[in-house]
C-alpha positions in Angstrom: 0.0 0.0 0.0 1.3 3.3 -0.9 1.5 5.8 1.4 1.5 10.1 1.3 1.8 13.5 3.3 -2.2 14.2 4.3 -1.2 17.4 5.7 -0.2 18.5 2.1 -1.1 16.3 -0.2 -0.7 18.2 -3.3 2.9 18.7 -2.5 4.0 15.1 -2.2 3.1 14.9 -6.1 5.3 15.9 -8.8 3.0 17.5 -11.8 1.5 19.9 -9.6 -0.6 23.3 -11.6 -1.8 26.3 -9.0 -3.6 28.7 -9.8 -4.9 31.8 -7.5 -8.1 33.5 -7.9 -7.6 35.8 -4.9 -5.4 37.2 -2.4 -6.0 39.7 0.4 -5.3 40.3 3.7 -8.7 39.0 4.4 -9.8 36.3 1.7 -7.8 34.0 0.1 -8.8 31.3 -3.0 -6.4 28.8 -4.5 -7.2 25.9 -6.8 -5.2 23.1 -7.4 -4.7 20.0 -9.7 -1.9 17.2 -8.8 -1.2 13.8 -10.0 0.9 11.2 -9.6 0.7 8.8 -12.8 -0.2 5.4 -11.4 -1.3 6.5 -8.0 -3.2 9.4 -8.0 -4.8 12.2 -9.3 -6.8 15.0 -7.1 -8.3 18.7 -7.6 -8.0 20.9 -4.6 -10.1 24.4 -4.0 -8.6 26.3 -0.8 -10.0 29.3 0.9 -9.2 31.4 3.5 -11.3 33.8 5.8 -10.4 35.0 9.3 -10.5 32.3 12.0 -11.3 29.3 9.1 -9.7 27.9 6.7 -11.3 25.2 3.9 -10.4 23.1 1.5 -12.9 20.9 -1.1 -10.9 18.2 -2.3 -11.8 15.4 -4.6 -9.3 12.8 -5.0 -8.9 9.7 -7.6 -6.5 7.2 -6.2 -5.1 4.4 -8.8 -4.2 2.2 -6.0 -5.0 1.2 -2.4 -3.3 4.3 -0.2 -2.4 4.6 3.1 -2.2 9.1 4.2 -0.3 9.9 7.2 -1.6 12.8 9.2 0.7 14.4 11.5 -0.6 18.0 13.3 1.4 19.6 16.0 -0.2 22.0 18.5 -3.8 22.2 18.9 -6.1 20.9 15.8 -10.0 22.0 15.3 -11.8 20.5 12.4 -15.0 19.8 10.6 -15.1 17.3 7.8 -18.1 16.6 5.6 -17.7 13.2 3.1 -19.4 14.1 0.1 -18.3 10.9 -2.0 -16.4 7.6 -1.0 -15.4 6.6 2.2 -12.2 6.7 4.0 -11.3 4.3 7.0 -9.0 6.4 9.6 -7.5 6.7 12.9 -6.8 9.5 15.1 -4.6 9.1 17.7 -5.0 5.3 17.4 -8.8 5.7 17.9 -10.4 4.3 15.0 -13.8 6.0 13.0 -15.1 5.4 9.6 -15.9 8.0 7.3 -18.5 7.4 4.3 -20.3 9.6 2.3 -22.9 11.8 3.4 -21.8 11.8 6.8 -19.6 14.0 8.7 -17.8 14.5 11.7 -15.7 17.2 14.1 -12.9 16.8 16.2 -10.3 18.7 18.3 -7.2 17.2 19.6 -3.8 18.7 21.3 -1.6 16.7 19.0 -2.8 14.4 16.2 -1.4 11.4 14.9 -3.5 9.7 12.2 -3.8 7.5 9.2 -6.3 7.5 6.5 -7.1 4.8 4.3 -8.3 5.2 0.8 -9.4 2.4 -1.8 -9.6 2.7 -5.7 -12.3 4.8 -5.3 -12.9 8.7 -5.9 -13.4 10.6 -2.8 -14.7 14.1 -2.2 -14.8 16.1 0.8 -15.2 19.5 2.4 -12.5 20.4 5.3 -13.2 23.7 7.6 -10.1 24.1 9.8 -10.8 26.8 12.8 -7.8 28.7 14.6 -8.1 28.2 18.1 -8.8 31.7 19.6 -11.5 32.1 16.8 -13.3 28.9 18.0 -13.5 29.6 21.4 -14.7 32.6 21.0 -17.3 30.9 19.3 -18.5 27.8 21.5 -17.3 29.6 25.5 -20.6 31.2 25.6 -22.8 28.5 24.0 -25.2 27.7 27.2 -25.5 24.2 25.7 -24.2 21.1 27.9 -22.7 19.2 24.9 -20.9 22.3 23.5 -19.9 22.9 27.2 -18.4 19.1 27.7 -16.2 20.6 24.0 -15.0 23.9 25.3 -13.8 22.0 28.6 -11.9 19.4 26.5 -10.2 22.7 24.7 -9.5 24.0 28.2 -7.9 20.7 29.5 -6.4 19.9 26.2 -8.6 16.2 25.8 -9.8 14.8 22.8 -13.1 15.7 21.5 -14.5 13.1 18.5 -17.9 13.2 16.9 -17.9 10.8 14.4 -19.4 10.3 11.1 -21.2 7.1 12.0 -23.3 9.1 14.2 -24.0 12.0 12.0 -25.4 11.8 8.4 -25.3 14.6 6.4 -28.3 17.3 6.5 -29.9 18.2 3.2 -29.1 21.8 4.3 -26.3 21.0 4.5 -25.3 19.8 1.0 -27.9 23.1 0.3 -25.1 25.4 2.0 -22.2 23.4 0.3 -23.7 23.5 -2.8 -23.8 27.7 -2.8 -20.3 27.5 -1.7 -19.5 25.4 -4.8 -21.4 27.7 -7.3 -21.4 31.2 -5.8 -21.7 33.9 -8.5 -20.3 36.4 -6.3 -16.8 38.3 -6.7 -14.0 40.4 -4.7 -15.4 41.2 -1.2 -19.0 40.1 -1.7 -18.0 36.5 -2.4 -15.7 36.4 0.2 -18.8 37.5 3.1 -21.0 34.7 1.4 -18.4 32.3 2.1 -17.6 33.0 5.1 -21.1 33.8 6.4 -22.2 29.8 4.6 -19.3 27.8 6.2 -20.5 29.1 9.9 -23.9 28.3 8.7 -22.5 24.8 7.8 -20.6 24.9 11.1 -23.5 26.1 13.1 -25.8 23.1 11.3 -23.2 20.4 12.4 -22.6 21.7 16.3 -26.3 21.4 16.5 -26.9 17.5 15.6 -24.0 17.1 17.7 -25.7 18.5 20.7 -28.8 16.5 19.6 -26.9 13.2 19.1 -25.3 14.0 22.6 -29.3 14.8 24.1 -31.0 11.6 25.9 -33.5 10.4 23.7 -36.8 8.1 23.4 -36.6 5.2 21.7 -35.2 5.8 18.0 -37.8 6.0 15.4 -35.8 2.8 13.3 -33.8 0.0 13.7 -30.0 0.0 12.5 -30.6 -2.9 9.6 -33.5 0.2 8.9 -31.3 2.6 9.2 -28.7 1.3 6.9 -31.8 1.0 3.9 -32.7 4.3 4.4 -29.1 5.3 3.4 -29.4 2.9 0.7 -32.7 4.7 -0.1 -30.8 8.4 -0.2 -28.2 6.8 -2.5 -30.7 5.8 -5.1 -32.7 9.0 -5.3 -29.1 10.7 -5.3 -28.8 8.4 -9.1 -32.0 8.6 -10.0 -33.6 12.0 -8.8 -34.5 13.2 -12.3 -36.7 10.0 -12.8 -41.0 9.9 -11.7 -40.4 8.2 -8.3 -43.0 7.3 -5.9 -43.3 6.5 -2.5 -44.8 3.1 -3.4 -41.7 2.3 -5.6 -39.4 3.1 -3.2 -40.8 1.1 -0.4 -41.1 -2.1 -2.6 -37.1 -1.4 -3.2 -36.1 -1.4 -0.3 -38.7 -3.7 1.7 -39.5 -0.7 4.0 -43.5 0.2 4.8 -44.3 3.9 4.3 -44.3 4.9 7.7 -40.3 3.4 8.2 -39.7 5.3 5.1 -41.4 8.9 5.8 -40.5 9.1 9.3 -37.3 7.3 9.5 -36.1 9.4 6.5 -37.3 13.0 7.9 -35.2 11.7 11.3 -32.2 10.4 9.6 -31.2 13.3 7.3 -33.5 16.3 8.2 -35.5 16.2 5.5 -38.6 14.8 3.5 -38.1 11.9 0.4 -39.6 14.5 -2.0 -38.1 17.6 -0.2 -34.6 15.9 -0.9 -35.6 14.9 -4.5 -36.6 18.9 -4.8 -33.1 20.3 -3.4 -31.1 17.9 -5.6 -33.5 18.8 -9.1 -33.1 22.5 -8.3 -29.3 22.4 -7.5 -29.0 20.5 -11.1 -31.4 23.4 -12.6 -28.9 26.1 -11.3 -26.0 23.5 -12.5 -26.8 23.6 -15.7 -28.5 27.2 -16.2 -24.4 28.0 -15.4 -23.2 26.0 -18.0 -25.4 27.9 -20.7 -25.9 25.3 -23.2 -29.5 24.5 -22.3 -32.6 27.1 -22.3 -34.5 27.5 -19.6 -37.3 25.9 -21.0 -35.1 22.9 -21.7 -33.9 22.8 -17.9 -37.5 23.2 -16.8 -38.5 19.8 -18.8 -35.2 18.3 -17.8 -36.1 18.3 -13.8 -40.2 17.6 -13.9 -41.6 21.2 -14.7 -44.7 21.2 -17.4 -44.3 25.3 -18.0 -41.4 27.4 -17.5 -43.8 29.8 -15.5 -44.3 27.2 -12.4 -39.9 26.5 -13.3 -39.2 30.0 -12.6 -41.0 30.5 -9.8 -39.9 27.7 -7.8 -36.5 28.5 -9.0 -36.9 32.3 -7.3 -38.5 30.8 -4.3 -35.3 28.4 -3.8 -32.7 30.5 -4.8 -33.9 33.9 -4.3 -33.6 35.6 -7.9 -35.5 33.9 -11.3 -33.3 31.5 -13.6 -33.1 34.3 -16.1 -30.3 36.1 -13.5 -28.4 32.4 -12.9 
């Protein structure tokens, strides 16, 4: 198994192309292509705003690869799996990262490995300087964020893992702006700030809910695992006529496992989901310009461009005309 740097991936490759799109004292955007011929190849897109620094990442390994991760001084960190999986340790602890999951975690001093099969995987990274974090969760009145800011205090490991947390459809909503904002210079770099503490703010709250005593859950784990089988396939086949009925005969769930269990799992409805994912592909391809509007409208389940258009307003906030 071949092994890399983690902590800078794109320079343990040799044909390496950078290009900047900004730099200021207050915003910074970098994107990156790398490759390694026979073991990888990967496209990095790296901002910077004050307190936070991301990275989106999708990487296409050739072979099985083993990514050493080594951080010195304190390390705060969000991590949302948008594709693949990655099977990793930190600080010998073990946790399993797949897609549409996520996860946070603080540590004094990390030492981890990441494993990584012949399989593309995507993922959004939010790294927050220390100072800039507490500042954020010491006044949080929330028993869960208040177990987190004392394991900053006394320098313990904090973990949340992915297995625990699937991925909100606001949440790919929020990363999905971030991905295709229109915006420029200063303007762009408020919106992206202002989304990944909306993303951050998102996660900290299941976190506190997954860390709340609770009822009996609404679905069994063997249910649990079809109704990620059941986001999956809509996330194939969201542009076909689905129905409940369909999807329940599928997946051997009833209609009340599948409705419920779904709206508690991921924070949204079947359809709602099917909705978000149509109108993120309508603003997808309306920015790609080779399609009309009418076209687009046909394309995701609209009869008239009129009911299109004001859908598309109503999620998005301006008509498809302005996309």
């Amino acid at each position: 198994m071949d092994k890399l740097n983690a902590s800078d991936l794109a320079a343990s490759l040799s044909d390496v192309t950078q290009n900047v799109i900004y730099a200021t004292p207050r915003y910074t955007e970098i994107t990156c292509t790398a490759q390694e011929q026979g073991l990888i190849s990967a496209d990095f897109w790296m901002i910077k705003v004050p307190g936070m620094a991301a990275s989106l990442w999708n990487i296409r390994p050739q072979t099985d690869l083993l990514l050493m991760d080594s951080q010195e001084g304190e390390y705060i960190e969000s991590a949302f799996i948008l594709n693949g999986s990655i099977d990793s340790t930190f600080n010998n602890r073990p946790a399993r990262a797949a897609k549409n999951t996520h996860a946070f975690q603080y540590t004094p001093t990390m030492e981890a490995q990441h494993k990584i099969g012949r399989q593309n995987v995507e993922a959004l990274h939010i790294n927050f300087e220390l100072n800039f974090f507490k500042s954020i969760v010491s006044t949080s009145e929330s028993q869960p964020l208040d177990d987190l800011f004392n394991c900053l205090e006394k320098k313990q490991q904090f973990l949340a893992p992915p297995s625990l947390l699937p991925l909100q459809a606001r949440m790919h909503d929020i990363i999905f702006s971030i991905r295709n904002c229109g915006f420029n210079s200063l303007t762009r770099a408020i919106f992206i700030e202002a989304k990944l503490l909306e993303l951050f703010a998102l996660q900290i709250e299941q976190i506190a809910q997954s860390k709340t005593p609770s009822t009996k859950p609404i679905c069994s784990k063997e249910d649990q695992a079809k109704l990620f089988a059941v986001r999956e396939f809509i996330e194939i086949n969201y542009l076909q006529p689905l129905s409940l009925t369909q999807i329940t005969a599928l997946f051997g769930l009833n209609e009340f496992k599948l409705k419920k269990g779904y709206k508690s799992l991921f924070n949204t409805t079947v359809f709602g989901h099917i909705y978000n994912l149509r109108m993120q592909k309508a603003m997808q391809l309306l920015s790609q310009k080779k399609m009309t509007i009418g076209e687009i409208a046909g394309l995701i389940g609209y009869a008239n461009i009129g009911s299109f258009s004001s859908e598309f307003k109503k999620k998005f906030g301006f008509p498809p005309s302005k996309a």
